[in-house]
N, C-alpha and C positions, 0 to 999 in steps of 0.2 A: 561552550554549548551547555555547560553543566555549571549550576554553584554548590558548594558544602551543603549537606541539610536537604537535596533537595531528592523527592521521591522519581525513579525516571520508569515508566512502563516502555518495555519493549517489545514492539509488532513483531511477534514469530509467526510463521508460516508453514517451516519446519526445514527448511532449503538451507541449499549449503550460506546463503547470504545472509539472513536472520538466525541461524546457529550461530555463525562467527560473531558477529555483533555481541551476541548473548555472552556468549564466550570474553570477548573482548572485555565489554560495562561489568559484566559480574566480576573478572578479574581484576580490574580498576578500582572496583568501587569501594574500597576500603580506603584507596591515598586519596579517592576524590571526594570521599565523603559523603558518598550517595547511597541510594538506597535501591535495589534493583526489583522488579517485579516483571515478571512475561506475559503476555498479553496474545492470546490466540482466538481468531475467526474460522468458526468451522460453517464454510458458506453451503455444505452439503453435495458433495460433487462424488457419485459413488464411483469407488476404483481410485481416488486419488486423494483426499480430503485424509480418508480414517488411515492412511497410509503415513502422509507425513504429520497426523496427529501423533502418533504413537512415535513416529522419532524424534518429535516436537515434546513431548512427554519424558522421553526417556534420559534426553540430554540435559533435560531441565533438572531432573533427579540427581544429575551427576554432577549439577554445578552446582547444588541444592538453592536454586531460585525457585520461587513459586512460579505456576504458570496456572491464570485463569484463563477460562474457556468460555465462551458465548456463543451462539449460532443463529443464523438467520432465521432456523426456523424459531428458535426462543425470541428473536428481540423483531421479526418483521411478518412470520406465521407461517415461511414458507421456503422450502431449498432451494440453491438455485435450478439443480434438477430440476425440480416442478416448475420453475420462473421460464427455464429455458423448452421446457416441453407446452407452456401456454404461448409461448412467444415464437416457435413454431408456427403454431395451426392460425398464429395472429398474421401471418407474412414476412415474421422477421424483421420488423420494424424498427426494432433496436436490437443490436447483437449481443452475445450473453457478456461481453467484457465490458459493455459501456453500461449495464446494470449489475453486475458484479463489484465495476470498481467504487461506483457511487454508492453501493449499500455497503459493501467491506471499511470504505473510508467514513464513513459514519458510527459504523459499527464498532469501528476501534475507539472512533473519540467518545462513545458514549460508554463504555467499558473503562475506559482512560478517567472520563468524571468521575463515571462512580469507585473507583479505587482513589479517587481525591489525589494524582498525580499531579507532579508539577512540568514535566515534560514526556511527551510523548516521542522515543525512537523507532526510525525507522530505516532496513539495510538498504535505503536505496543507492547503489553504486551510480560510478560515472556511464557506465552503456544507459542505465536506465534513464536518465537523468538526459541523455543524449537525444535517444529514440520518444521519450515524451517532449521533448523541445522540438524535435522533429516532425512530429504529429499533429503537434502546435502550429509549427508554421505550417504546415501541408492544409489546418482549417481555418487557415487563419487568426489563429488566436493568440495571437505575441503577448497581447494583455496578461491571458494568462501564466504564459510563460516566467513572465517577470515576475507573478507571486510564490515561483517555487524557487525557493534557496536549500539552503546548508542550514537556517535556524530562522524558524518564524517566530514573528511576536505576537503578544496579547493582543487581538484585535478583538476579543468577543468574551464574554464571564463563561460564556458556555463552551468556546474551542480551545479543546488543550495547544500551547505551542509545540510542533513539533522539531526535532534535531535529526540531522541526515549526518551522522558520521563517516559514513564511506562513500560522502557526494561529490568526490574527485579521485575515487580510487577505481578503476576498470577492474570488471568485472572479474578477469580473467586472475588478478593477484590477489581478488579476494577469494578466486577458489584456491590459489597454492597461501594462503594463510589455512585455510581452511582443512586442507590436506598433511601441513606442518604440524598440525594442531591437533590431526587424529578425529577431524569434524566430519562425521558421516552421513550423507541424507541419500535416505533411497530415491533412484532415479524413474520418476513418477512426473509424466507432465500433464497439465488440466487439459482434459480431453478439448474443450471449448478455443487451446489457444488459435486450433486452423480457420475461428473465424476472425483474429483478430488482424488488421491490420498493422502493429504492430510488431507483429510476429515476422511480418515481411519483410520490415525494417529493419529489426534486428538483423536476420541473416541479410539483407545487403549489406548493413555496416562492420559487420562480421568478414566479410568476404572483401569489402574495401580494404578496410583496415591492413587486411594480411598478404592484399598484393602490393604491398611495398608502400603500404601507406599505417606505419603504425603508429603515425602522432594526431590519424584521422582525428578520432573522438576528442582527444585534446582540444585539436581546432576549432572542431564544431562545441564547445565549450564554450570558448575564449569569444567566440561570435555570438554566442546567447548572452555571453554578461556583455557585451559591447553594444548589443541589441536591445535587451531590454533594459537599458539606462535611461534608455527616451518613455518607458510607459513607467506608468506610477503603482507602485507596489502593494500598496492600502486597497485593502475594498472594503467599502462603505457596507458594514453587514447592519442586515435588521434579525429578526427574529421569526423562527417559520411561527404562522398563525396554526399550523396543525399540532406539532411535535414542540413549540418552542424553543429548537434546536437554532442553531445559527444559518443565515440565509441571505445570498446577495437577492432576492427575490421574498416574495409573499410565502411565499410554499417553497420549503426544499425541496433538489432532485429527488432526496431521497422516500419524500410523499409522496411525492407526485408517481414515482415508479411501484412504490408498495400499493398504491392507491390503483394504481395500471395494471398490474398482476395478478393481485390480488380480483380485481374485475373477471379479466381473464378466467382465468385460474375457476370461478363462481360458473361465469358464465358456459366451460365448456366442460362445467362437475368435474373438475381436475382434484377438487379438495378430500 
């Protein structure tokens, strides 16, 4: 996932999965000849955000890796707070996860540019890695399913590739590494997760899994690489004509939502 020489920024969050990771690369990275830097999105969510900041901060201290910070309201003009309090009075037309996750996943890669990184980490474990294939098919979107691996490549000057080192590890061993390790995150969940439908998911899979079916997620693994060998991996990116960020489309999601919000936001004086 990693070559000598090469700069790797890691997505923290502040959670027991992006601690371990940190933990993990920083103490690696000397025989692998890397270079580590942290990388934190504070999407402004009050009661949970400045909570796992400060222990996203503090571990960072002790492993002495830098960790930069960005926020939506610095790189897009607005919390998600305020996103989710327009998107309210709007009907709820998109839920606060499916604009959370498109502005957060942008947010990192353009953080990631500008520290001129050469690989972008991130803790996505095997549950997650499960319950978004799961999601996938539940919208039909196998397509995209087959673009998410264990190590993406160059397809664009402007998207950093990213590396999933614990993209076949359950969840569940990445918190007893994590516990072995003396890896502490206060227990803080995004108020927003009871819209998510993947929250749903998770605890069925959870609940699957432990009535006597504990090689569940394995399986449902083994069915996604089996599955998406038939769709093609590449997506033809262009360039958003807004942001000049990378875009399977004219305009990225993530304009077209700051573009949305932001309206919002104007129009019912949220600002």
């Amino acid at each position: 996932m990693v070559k000598p020489g090469e700069k790797v920024a890691v997505a923290v969050s502040g959670g027991k999965d992006s601690l371990s990771l940190l933990h993990l690369l920083a103490g690696k990275a000397e025989e692998l000849g890397i270079e580590i830097v942290g990388i934190l999105v504070d999407e402004g969510i009050r009661g949970y955000r400045e909570v796992k900041l400060e222990a996203a901060r503090r571990y960072a201290d002790k492993l002495n890796v830098e960790l930069v910070v960005n926020s939506f309201k610095g790189i897009f003009g607005f919390t998600l707070d305020e996103a989710v309090q327009a998107l309210l009075l709007d009907g709820f037309r998109y839920k606060p996860c499916t604009v959370c996750g498109v502005l957060r996943r942008y947010a990192l890669n353009q953080i990631a540019l500008d520290l001129g990184v050469d690989k972008l980490a991130t803790a996505h474990n095997l549950d997650d890695e499960v319950q978004a294939f799961l999601l996938n098919a539940l919208q039909s979107n196998l397509s995209v399913a087959a673009r998410e691996g264990p190590l993406s490549e160059k397809v664009h000057m402007k998207l950093v590739p990213r590396i999933k080192p614990f993209y076949f590890v359950p969840e569940k061993e990445v918190m007893i590494y994590a516990l072995l390790n003396g890896i502490e995150s206060p227990f803080v969940e995004c108020p927003y997760i009871v819209y998510s439908l993947r929250h749903v998911l998770r605890k069925w899979l959870n609940q699957t899994a432990s009535n006597n079916n504990p090689s569940l997620k394995h399986r449902i693994m083994f069915l996604k690489t089996k599955l998406t060998k038939h769709f093609t991996r590449q997506t033809e990116f262009k360039t958003c004509k807004i942001c000049g960020m990378p875009s399977s489309r004219d305009t990225c999601k993530a304009c077209e939502f700051k573009n949305y919000v932001t309206s919002l936001l104007e129009r019912d004086k949220l600002f």
